[in-house]
C-alpha positions in Angstrom: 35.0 -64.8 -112.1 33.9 -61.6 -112.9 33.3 -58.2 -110.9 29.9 -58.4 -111.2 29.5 -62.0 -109.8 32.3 -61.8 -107.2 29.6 -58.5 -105.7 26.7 -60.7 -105.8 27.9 -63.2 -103.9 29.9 -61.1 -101.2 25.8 -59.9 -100.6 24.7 -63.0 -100.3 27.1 -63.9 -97.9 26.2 -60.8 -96.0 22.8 -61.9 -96.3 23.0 -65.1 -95.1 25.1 -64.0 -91.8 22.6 -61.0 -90.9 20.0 -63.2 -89.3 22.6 -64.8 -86.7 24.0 -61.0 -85.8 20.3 -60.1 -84.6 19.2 -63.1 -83.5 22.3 -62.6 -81.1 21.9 -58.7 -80.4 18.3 -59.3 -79.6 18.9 -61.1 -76.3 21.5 -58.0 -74.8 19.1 -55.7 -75.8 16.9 -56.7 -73.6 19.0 -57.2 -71.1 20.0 -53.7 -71.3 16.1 -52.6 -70.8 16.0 -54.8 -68.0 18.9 -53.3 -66.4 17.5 -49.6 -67.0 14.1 -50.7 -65.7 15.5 -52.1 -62.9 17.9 -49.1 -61.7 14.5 -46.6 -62.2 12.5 -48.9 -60.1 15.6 -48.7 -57.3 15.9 -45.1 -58.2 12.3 -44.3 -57.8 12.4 -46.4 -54.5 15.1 -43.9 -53.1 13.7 -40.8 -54.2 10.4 -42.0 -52.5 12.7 -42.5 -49.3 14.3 -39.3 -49.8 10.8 -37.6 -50.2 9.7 -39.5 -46.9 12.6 -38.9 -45.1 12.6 -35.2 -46.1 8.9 -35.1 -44.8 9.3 -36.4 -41.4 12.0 -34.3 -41.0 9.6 -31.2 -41.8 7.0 -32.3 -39.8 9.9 -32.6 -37.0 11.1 -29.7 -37.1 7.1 -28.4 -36.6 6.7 -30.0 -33.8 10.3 -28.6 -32.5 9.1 -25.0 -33.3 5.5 -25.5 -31.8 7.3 -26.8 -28.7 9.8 -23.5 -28.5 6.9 -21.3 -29.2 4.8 -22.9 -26.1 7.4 -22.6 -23.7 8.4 -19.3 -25.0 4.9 -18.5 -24.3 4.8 -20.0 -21.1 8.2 -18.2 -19.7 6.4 -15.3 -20.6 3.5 -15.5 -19.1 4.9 -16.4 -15.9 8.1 -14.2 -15.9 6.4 -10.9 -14.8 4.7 -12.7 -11.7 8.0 -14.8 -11.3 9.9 -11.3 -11.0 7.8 -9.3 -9.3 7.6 -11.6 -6.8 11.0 -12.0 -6.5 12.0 -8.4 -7.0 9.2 -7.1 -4.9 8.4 -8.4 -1.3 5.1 -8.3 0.5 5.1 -5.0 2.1 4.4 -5.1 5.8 3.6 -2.6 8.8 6.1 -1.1 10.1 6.9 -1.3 14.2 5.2 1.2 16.4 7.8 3.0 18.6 8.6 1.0 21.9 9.0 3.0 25.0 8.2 0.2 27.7 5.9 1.9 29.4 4.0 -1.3 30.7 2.8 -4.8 29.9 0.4 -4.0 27.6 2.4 -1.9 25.2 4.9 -5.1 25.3 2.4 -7.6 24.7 0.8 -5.2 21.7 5.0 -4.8 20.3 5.7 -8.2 20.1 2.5 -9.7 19.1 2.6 -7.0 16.2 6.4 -8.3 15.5 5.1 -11.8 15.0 2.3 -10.6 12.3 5.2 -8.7 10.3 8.1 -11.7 10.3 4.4 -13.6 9.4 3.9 -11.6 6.3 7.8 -11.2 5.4 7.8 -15.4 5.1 10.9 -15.6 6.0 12.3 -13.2 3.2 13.9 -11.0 5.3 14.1 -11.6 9.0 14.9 -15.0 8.8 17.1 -15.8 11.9 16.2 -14.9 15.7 19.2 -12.2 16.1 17.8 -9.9 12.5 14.3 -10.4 14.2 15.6 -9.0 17.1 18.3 -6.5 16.4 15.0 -5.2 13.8 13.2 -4.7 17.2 15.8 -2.6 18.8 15.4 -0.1 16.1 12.2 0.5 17.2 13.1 0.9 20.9 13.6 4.4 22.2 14.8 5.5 25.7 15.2 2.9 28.5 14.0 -0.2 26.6 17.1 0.6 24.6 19.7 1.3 27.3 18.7 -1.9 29.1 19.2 -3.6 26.1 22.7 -2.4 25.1 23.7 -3.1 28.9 22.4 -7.1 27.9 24.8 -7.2 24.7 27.6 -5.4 26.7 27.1 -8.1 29.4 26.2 -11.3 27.0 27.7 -10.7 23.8 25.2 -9.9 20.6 23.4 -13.0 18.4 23.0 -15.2 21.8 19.6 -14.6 23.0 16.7 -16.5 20.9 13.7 -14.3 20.3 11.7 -15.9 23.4 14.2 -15.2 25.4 14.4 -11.8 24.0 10.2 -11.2 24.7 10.6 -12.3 28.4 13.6 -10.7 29.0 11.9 -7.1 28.0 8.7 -8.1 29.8 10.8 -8.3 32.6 12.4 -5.4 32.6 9.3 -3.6 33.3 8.2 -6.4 35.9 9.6 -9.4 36.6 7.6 -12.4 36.5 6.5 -13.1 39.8 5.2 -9.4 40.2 3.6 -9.4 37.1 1.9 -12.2 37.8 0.8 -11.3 41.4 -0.2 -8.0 39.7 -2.0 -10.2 37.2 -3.8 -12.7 39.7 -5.2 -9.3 41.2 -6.6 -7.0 38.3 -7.7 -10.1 36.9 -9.8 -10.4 40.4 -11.3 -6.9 40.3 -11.8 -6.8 36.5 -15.1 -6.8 35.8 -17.0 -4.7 32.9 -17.5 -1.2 32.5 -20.9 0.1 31.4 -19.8 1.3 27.6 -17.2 -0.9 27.4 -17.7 -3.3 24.4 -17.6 -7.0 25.1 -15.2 -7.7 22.8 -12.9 -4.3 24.7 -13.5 -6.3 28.1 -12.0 -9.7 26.3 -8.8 -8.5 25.0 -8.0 -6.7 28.2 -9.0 -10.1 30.4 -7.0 -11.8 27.5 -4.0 -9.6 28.1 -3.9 -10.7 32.2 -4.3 -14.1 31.5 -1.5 -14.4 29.4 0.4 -13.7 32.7 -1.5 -15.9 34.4 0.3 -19.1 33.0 -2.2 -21.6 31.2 -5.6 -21.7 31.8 -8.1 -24.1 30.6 -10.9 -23.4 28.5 -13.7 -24.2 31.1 -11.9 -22.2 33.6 -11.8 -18.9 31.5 -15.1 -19.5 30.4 -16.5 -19.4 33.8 -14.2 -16.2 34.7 -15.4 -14.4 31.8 -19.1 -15.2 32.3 -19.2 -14.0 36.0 -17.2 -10.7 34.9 -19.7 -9.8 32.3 -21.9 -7.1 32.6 -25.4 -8.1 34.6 -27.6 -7.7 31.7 -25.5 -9.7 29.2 -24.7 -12.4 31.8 -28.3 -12.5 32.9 -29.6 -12.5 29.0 -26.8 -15.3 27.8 -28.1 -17.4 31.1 -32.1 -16.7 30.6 -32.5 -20.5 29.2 -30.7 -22.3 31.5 -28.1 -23.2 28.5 -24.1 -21.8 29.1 -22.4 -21.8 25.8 -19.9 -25.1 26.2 -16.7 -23.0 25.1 -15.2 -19.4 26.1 -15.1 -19.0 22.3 -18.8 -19.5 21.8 -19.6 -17.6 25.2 -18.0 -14.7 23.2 -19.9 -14.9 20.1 -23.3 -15.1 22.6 -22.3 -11.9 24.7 -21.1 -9.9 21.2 -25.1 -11.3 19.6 -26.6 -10.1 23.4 -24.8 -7.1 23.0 -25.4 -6.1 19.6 -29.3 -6.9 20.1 -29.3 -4.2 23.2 -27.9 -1.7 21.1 -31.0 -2.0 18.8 -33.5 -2.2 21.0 -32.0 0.6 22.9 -32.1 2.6 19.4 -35.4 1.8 18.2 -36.4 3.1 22.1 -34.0 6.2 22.0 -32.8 6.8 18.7 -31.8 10.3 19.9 -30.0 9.5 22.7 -27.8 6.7 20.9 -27.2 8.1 17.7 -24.0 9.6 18.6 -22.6 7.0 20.4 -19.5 5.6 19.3 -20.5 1.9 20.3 -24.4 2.2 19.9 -24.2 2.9 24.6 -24.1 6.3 26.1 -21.0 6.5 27.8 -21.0 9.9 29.1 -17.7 11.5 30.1 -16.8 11.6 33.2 -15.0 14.1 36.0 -12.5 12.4 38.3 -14.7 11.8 40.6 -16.4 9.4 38.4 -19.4 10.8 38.3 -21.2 10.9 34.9 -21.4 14.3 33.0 -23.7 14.6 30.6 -22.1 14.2 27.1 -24.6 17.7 25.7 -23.0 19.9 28.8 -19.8 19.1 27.6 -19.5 19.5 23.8 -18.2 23.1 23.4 -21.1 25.6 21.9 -21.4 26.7 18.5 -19.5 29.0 17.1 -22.0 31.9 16.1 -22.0 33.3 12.0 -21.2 37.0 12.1 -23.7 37.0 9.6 -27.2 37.6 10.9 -30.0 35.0 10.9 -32.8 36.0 9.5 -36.2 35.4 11.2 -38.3 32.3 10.1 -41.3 32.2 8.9 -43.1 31.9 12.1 -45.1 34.8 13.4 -43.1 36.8 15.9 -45.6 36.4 18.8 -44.6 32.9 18.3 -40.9 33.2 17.8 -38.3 31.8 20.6 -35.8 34.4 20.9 -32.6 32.5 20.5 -30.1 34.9 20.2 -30.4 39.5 21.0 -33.0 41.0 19.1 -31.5 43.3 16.0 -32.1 46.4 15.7 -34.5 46.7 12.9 -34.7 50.5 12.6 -33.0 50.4 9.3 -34.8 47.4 7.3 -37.7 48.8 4.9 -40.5 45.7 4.1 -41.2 45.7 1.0 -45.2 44.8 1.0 -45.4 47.7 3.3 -42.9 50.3 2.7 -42.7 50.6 6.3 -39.4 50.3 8.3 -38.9 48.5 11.3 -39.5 44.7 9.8 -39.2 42.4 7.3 -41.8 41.2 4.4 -41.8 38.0 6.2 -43.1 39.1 9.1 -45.2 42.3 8.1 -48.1 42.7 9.9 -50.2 43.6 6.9 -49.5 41.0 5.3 -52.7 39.7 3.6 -54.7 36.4 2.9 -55.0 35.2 -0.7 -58.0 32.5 1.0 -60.4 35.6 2.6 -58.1 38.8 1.5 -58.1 39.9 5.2 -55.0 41.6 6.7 -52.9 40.4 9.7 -52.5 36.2 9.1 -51.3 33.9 6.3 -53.7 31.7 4.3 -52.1 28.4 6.1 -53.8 29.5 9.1 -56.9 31.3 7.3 -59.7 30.4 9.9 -62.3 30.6 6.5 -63.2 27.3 5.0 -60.4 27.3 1.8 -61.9 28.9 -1.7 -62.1 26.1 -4.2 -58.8 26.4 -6.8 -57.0 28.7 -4.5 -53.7 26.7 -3.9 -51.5 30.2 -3.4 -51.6 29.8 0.7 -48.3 30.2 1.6 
């Protein structure tokens, strides 16, 4: 066979077998495609994860830093008022000196004690023996030596603060006395003409504290009958007692109070220097009344001279020695011996006459002429 025949039909061979190589490459070619599809689909799927996973997380974190920024804001809002209240405590008054000199000034310490541990809250004087080794400090004299004597004798920190109130109370008198002593100011108490109502109750308050307890009724009626006549007898005008001392209170303060303006509208002179709206005059030690004018102190004169009002000087009241005038020159006049005020010559502008002003000008007043002076 020859070249050329032996290439022909090695062509046709390939020829022939072509068809079967496709026809078999077709089928993993798709399968490949399928494949590829396939693992973008699953990719795609996990970057859509990703991306959702990445955006919660973002929107987590928001939510964490919108959190953080509220309570940051919160701390510091209530910080300053969180440490100055903590750093600063409530200041309170501080304790009067205590010299024991009777009931009353106890009563007034220790009730003035109790409004300052009120106020502290229990910041600083929280325990009986600070309360009272704070109201030692304030002792002077023989309220302090009787008290060192106690701790000498019992020891410090074993007295409670009751016990501590009564024991200084008795110090000055002991119980029984003080309430004997009680029982009879308490009898003769009755009050004072000037003395406010409210005055009289803290006083009658201040016995009956030594009295032990007394009802309500009971102190009503005492304070009722030790009122002054014309508050009782106004309070009791209807026929109607207030059912409770502390309404009986509030009647005698309204009674009061409605005297005092009834007393000014009638005498607004005589009250207006009145402390309490009631002229309480001083009084000598005889108890008689002196009248409150005689005993202010007199005014202290001005080394500079008055000069003389514009009255005439028939009508002047000499209130202090007459100047000598010898040296002053008027000036409408040229005279000496007066002022221009009160020149003799001095004339009219109503009737041009000498010798009176035009105020007092006994001739009917010239039409226009508004110059009287």
């Amino acid at each position: 066979m020859s070249q050329r025949g032996l290439r022909s039909n090695t062509a046709a061979a390939a020829q022939a077998e072509q068809p079967s190589s496709s026809s078999t490459a077709q089928p993993e070619r798709e399968t490949t495609l399928q494949e590829k599809h396939d693992a973008a689909l699953r990719r795609i799927a996990e970057l859509e994860a990703q991306i959702r996973l990445e955006e919660e997380t973002r929107e987590l974190y928001t939510r964490i830093n919108r959190l953080e920024q509220r309570s940051i804001r919160q701390e510091s809002d209530s910080t300053p008022a969180t440490t100055q209240l903590l750093s600063r405590a409530p200041k309170t008054r501080e304790l009067p000196v205590y010299k024991g000199r009777n009931i009353k000034e106890a009563q007034d310490f220790f009730y003035q004690a109790e409004l300052k541990w009120r106020e502290d809250q229990d910041r600083t004087w929280v325990t009986d023996a600070s309360k009272i080794t704070h109201c030692v400090s304030c002792f002077e004299g023989i309220p302090r030596d009787i008290w060192r004597r106690r701790e000498r004798r019992m020891g410090v920190d074993n007295t409670t603060w009751e016990e501590f109130q009564e024991f200084m109370k008795d110090s000055i008198t002991d119980t029984e006395n003080r309430s004997l002593g009680a029982i009879t100011k308490h009898n003769d108490a009755m009050q004072r003409p000037g003395q406010s109502v409210q005055a009289f109750v803290s006083y009658l308050e201040s016995l009956e504290d030594d009295l032990g307890y007394i009802d309500d009724e009971t102190s009503r009626n005492f304070l009722l009958a030790k009122l002054r006549p014309e508050i009782r007898e106004d309070i009791t005008h209807h026929g109607q007692i207030p059912p409770t001392r502390e309404r009986l209170v509030a009647a005698a303060v309204h009674v009061e109070n409605h005297q005092k303006m009834f007393r000014v509208r009638e005498n607004p002179e005589r009250v207006a220097g009145d402390k309490d709206g009631i002229r309480q005059g001083k009084r000598d030690r005889r108890g008689k009344a002196v009248d409150r004018e005689r005993s202010r102190s007199p005014r202290r004169e001005s080394p500079i001279p008055q000069r003389p009002s514009y009255a005439s000087s028939a009508n002047a009241t000499p209130v202090e020695q007459r100047r000598d005038l010898s040296s002053i020159r008027c000036h409408k006049c040229q005279k000496m011996g007066h002022y221009a005020t009160t020149c003799p010559e001095l004339k009219c502008y109503n009737c041009n006459q000498v010798g009176h002003r035009a105020w007092s000008c006994p001739q009917p007043k010239r039409p226009g002429n508004d110059r009287a002076s």
